[in-house]
C-alpha positions, 0 to 999 in steps of 0.5 A, spaced: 511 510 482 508 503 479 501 504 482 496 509 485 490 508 489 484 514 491 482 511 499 474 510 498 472 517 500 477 520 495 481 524 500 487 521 500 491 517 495 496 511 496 501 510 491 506 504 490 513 504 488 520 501 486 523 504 493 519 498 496 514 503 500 507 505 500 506 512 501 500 516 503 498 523 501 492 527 501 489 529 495 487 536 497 494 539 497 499 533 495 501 533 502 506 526 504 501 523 510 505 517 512 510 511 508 508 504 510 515 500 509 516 492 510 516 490 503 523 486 500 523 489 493 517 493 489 511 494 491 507 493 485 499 495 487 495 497 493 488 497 495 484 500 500 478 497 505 471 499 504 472 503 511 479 506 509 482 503 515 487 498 512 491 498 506 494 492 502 499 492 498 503 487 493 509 486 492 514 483 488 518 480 493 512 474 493 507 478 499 501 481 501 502 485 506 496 489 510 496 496 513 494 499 519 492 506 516 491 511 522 498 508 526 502 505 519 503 499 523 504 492 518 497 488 520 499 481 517 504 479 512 500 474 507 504 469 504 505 462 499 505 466 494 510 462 488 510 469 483 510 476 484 504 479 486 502 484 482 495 487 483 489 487 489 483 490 488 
């Protein structure tokens, strides 16, 4: 695990790692809610959206990419980036 983030209402935690997912789960019981794969190489951070709807994560594999939290679906691939992308807030 590279990186955790709490969702903005503190139920739920993403968590980023080598294994090139996100992964969600619930904070209350450490349940395993969802895994969001798309990434190429480590994913290196993740951030949530003020309504908790959409997941970003950065990635060693030069990408952001932005996730629709409910389905898991890949909402946008944001690329152009020269170097890993290691942090989003």
């Amino acid at each position: 695990v590279l990186g955790v983030r709490f969702s903005p209402d503190g139920k739920h935690l993403a968590s980023c790692g080598a294994d090139k997912f996100l992964k969600t789960f619930q904070v209350a019981d450490g349940k395993f809610v969802r895994g969001f794969e798309g990434h190429t190489h480590h994913v290196l951070g993740a951030a949530w959206s003020a309504d908790g709807r959409t997941l970003a994560s950065a990635g060693a594999d030069n990408v952001v990419k932005l996730w629709d939290v409910a389905t898991g679906e890949q909402k946008k691939t944001v690329t152009g980036y020269t170097k890993e992308v290691t942090a989003l807030s």
